[in-house]
N, C-alpha and C positions, 0 to 999 in steps of 0.2 A: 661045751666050752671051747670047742674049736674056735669060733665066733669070738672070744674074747679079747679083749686089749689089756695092758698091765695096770692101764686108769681102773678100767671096770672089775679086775679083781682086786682092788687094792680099796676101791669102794665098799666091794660083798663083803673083806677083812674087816673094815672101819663097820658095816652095820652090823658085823654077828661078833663083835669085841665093843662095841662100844665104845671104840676110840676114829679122832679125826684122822681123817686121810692126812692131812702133813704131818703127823707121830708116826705113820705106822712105813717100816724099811721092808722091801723085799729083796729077798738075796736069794738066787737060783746058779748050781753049780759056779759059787765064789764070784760072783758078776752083783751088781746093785742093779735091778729093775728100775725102769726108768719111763715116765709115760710116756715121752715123745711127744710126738703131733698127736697123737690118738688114733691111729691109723695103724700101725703095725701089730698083727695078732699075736699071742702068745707061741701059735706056731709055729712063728716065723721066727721066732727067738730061740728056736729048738726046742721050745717047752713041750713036753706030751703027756698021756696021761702016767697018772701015777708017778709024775715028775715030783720029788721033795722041793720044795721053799719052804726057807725059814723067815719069820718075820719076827722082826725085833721093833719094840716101841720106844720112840726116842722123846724128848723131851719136847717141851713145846719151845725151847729157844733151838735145838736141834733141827725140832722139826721146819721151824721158821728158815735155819741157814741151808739146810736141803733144797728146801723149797726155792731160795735165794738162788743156791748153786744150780739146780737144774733151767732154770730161767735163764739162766746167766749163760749156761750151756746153746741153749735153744736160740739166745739173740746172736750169740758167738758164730752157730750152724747155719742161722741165716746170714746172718752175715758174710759170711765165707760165699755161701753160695749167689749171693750177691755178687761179691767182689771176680768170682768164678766169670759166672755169667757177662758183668761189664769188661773181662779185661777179656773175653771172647771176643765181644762185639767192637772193642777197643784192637782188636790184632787186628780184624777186617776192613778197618774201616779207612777207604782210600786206595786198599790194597791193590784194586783189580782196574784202576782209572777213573773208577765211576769218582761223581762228585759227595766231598765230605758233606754233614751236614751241616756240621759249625764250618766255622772261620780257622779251622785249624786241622792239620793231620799230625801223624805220628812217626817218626823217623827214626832209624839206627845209625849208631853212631862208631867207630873204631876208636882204637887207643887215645886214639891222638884229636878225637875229636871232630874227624872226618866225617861228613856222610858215608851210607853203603849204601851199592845200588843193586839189589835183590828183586830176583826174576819175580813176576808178580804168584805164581806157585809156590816160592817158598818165601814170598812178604806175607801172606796171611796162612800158613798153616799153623793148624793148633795144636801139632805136636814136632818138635826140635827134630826129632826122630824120623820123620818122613820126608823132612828139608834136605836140600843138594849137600853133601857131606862137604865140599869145596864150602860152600856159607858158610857153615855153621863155622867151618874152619878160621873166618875171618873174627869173631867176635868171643868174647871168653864169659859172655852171659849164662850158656850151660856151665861150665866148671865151676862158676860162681856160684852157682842156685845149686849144684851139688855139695859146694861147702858149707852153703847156710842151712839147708837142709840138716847135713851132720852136728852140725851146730846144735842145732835146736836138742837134739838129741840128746847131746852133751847138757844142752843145758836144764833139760828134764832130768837128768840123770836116769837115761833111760838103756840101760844095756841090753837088752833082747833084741836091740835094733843093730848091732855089733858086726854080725855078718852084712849085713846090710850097711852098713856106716863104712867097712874095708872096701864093698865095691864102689860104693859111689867115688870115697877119695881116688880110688884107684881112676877112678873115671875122669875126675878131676885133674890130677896129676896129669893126666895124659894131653889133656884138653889143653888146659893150659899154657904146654909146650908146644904145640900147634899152634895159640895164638900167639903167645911170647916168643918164640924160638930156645933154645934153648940157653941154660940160664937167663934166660930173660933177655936175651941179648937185641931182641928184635924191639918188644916191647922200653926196654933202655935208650934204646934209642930214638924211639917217638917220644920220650919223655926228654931228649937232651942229658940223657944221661943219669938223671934222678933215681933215686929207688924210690919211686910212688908206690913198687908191687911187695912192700918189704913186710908189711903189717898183715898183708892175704896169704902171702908164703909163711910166716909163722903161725895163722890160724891152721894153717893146711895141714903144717908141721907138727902142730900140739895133737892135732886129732888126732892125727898117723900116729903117736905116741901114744895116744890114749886105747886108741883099738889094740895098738902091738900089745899093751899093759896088760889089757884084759883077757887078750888071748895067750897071756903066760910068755909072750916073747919078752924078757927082762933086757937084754942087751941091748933087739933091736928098740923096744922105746927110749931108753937111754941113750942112745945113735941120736934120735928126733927132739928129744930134751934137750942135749948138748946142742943140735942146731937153735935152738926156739933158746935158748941161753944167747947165743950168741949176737940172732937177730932182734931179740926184747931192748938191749941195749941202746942203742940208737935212736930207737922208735920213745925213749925219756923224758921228754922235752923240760932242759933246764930252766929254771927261774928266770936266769939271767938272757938267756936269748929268746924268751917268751918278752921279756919286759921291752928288749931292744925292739924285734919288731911292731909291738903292738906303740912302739914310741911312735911308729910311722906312720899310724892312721888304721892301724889293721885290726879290729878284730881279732877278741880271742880265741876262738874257736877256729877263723881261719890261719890266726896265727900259728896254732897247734899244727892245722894239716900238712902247712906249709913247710914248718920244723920235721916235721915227722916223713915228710915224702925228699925231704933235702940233706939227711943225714946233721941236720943238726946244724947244716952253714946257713949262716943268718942272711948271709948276701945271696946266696941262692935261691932260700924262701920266699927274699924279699922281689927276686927276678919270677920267682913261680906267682907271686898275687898279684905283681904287674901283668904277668901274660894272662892270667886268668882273666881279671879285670876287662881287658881287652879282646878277650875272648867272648865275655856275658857282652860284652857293647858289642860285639859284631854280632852273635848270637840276637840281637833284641834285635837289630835291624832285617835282619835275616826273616825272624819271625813273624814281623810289620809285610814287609813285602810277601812274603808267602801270602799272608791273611787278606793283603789286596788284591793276591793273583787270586784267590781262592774267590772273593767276594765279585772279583770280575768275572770267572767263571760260570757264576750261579747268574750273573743277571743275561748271558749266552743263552742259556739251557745246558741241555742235555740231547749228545745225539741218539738213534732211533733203537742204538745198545746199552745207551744210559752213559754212557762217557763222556767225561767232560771236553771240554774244546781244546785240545792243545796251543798254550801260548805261545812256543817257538814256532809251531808250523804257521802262526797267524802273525807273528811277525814277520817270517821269509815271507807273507805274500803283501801282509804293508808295505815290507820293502820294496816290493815292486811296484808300487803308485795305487793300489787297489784301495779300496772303502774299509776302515777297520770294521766297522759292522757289515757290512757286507759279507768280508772275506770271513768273519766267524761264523755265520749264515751257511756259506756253501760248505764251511771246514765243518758243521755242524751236522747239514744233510746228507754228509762223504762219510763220515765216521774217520774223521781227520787227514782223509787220502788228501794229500794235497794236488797229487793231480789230475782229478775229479773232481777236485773243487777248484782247479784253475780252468777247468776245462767247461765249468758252469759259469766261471766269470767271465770269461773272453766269449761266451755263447750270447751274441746279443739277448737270443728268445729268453734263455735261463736265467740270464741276468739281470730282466726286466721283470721276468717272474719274481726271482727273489727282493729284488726291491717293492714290487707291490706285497710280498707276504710281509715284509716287514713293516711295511708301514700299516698293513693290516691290524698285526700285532700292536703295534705300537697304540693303537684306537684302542683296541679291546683293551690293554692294558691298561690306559685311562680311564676307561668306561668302567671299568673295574674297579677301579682306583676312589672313583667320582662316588660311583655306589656304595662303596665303606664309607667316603668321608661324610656323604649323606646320613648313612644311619648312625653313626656315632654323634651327632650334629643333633639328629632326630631324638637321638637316648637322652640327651642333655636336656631336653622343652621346646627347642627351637621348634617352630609350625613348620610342617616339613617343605610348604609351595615356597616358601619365603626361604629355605636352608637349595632347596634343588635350583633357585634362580640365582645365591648369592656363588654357588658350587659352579654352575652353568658361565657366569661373568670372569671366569678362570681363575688364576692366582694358587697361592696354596692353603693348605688347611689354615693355619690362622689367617690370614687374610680373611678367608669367608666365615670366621668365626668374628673377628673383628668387624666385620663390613654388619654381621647380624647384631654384635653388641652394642654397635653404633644405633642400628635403629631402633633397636629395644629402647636406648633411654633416651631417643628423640622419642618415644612413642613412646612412655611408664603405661599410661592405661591400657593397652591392650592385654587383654586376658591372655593371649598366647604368648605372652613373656613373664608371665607369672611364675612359673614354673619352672625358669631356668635355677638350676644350681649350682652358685660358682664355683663348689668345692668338686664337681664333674669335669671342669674344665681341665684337659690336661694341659701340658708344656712342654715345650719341643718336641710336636707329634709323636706324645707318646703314643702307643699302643699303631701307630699309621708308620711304614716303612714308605719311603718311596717309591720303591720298585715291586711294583707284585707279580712279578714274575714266576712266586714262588707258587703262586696261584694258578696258575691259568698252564693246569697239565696238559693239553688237546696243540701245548704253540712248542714243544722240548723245553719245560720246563727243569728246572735243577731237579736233584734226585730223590727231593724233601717232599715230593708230591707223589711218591711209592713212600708210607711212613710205617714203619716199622716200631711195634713196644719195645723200647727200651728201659733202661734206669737209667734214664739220665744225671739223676743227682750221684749217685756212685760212679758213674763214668767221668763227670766233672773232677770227683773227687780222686781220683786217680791220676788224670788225665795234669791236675793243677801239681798234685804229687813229684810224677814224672820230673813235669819243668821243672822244678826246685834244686834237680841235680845237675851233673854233671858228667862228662868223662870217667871220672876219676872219682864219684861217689862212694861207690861199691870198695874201693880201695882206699878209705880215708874211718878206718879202724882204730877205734881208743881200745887202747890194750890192756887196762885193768884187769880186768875178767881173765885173760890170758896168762898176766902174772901169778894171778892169784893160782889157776892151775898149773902153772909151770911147778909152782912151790909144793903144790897139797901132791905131784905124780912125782916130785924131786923126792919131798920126804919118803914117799911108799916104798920108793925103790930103795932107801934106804936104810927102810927095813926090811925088804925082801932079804935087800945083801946080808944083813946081820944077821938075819932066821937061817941064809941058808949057812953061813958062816959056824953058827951054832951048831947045828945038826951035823958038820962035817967034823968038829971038835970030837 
């Protein structure tokens, strides 16, 4: 039975009972057997022989919602380890110079909104813990992901995790005051004075209260109560200065944030979604130009490291009267030395080199180019001598798509037009780019010609995620949930006091 899996005994159970495998539960030392992938032996689970399991046979609506749940488990497992894996390949990616593969990279951001600029060593490490302790110091993304972490805890109602829930806040706490300064004062002031941090400080605060609880410290949670008392308040948002701002165009939802990170002043709130505002419009501009440096990059190549062309150094050498393509040419074959690439451009011999490689390239890339447009042309019915002469007479894809439809219906009887179908014909060169550069890895093509398995539909979906926020995402907390526990650890304590009060009578 070594060989076994929990599928395959719970199968032997279901044939010598005479019951279906979704009725029948395995339970081994207080745990629920569970089949998995079908890969993990029974050994592996600790089972040995002469190990007890009880099995209980559950209903057939029972066994349906098992059945339900353990699925539900498996798509949850993968998933994660999806989401695992793309936000791995999502740390790396851009990290080291090399070129993205989309039109887009990934950037950190400070309180205020700023970019950060992180040695390329600790832009893609995949653990917080082996980055320049100076970084990590600038960004309060660990204390954050320590507090939600506790969170979750809390919201499982999970207390074994207790010890573990004291150190992380503690870790938190700490961190925090690193990014923020203390009381916040640093933080406070990239915000112009706001308390944006007021609603993460009471999460922090509630937890701290909740661990001190369980660990019998009565007083000190009461200490972390009375703060989270005092900070709930503000974070309210009245009726009446919900209805005033949203008078002015705003959304309720950002109305909320706005009330909530502004103490409640309407005129504030209302200065916080004008700067926002103005922030996502520079932001989108931002983003535009990045995506055209980026898309200019890739039609460069890639130097003989994989890096992409640097756009400053190819402008100091524009600015010196030099060829833009040219000068990313020599910046390309230097590995960005600019001056090894000035020193190829004032080289007559070099320089006449590089212009003949280039225009080299610049054939083959058509010739390339000519070749697809040809066989997509071909795929559609067109006779292919009649597609490669209308291709040959230059122009672009539709044009020699048009120049052929033309002669089809001068010509209806020839058989080699019989067969076109107009529902093949795409529009606005789809599926044709016009640079294929992307193609032709033997000229420094972009990075996209070393292609790597990704999931890219999870990377998108993170990646689209991401954008959606802001600076101040993570700090923009509805505090229900918090109320509600402020109340259920106010009342306990309330009866702690009484029980001990009694007992001392």
């Amino acid at each position: 039975m070594q060989n076994w899996t929990v599928s395959m005994l719970r199968q032997e159970v279901a044939k010598r009972s005479n019951m279906g495998t979704h009725s029948i539960n395995l339970i081994c030392a207080g745990k629920v057997l569970k089949d998995g992938d079908g890969s993990e032996k029974l050994c592996q689970l600790g089972i040995k022989n002469n190990s007890k399991i009880l099995v209980t046979r559950v209903s057939l609506e029972e066994g349906n919602s098992l059945k339900e749940e353990l699925m539900a488990d498996e798509e949850r497992n993968r998933r994660l380890a999806r989401v695992k894996a793309a936000v791995t390949a999502l740390s790396k990616r851009h990290a080291d110079g090399s070129l993205p593969i989309e039109d887009f990279n990934l950037e950190l951001e400070d309180q205020s909104g700023q970019k950060l600029h992180f040695s390329e060593t600790d832009q893609h490490m995949e653990a917080f813990s082996l980055c320049n302790p100076k970084s990590i110091e600038l960004v309060d993304n660990i204390p954050i992901l320590q507090i939600d972490m506790v969170w979750c805890y809390f919201m499982l109602r999970d207390i074994a995790w207790l010890s573990v829930a004291g150190v992380r806040l503690e870790k938190a706490r700490e961190g925090l005051e690193h990014a923020h300064g203390k009381d916040s004062s640093r933080f406070r002031l990239l915000q112009a004075g706001r308390s944006s941090e007021l609603a993460l400080y009471l999460r922090l605060e509630l937890l701290e209260g909740v661990v001190a609880y369980h660990s019998g410290q009565f007083d000190k949670c009461r200490r972390f109560f009375d703060l989270c008392t005092s900070k709930i308040l503000p974070l309210q948002v009245s009726d009446e200065a919900l209805s005033t701002v949203m008078s002015m165009g705003f959304k309720e939802q950002d109305a909320k944030k706005a009330l909530r990170m502004s103490n409640q002043d309407v005129e504030s709130a209302i200065n916080f979604l004008v700067e926002e505002k103005d922030k996502k419009a520079k932001k989108r501009e931002d983003d535009i130009r990045r995506r055209n440096e980026i898309r200019e990059q890739q039609r460069y190549g890639v130097t003989p490291l994989r890096k992409a062309v640097d756009l400053q150094r190819l402008k100091e050498l524009i600015s010196v009267g030099f060829d833009k393509e040219l000068a990313a040419e020599a910046l390309r074959r230097n590995e960005n030395d600019t001056q090894k690439a000035l020193d190829d451009l004032t080289n007559p011999e070099t320089n006449t080199a590089i212009q003949r490689d280039i225009e080299s390239k610049k054939r083959k890339r058509q010739r390339q180019k000519d070749e697809a447009t040809i066989e997509q042309l071909v795929s559609m019915g067109f006779e292919r001598s009649r597609v490669v002469e209308a291709v040959q007479a230059g122009g672009s894809m539709d044009q020699a798509m048009q120049q052929l439809l033309t002669q089809s219906s001068s010509n209806p009887t020839d058989p080699a037009n019989s067969t076109i179908s107009p529902g093949l014909i795409p529009t606005n060169n789809e599926g044709m780019g016009e640079d294929h550069m992307s193609n032709d890895s033997d000229v420094g093509g972009p990075s996209t010609s070393k292609i790597e398995q990704r999931d890219a539909e999870m990377e998108d979906e993170i990646a689209d995620e991401i954008a959606k926020g802001d600076a101040l995402t993570d700090y923009d907390i509805e505090v229900t949930k918090e109320g509600e526990a402020i109340n259920e650890y106010l009342a306990l304590l309330d009866s702690v006091g009484s029980s001990e009060k009694a007992s001392s009578q």
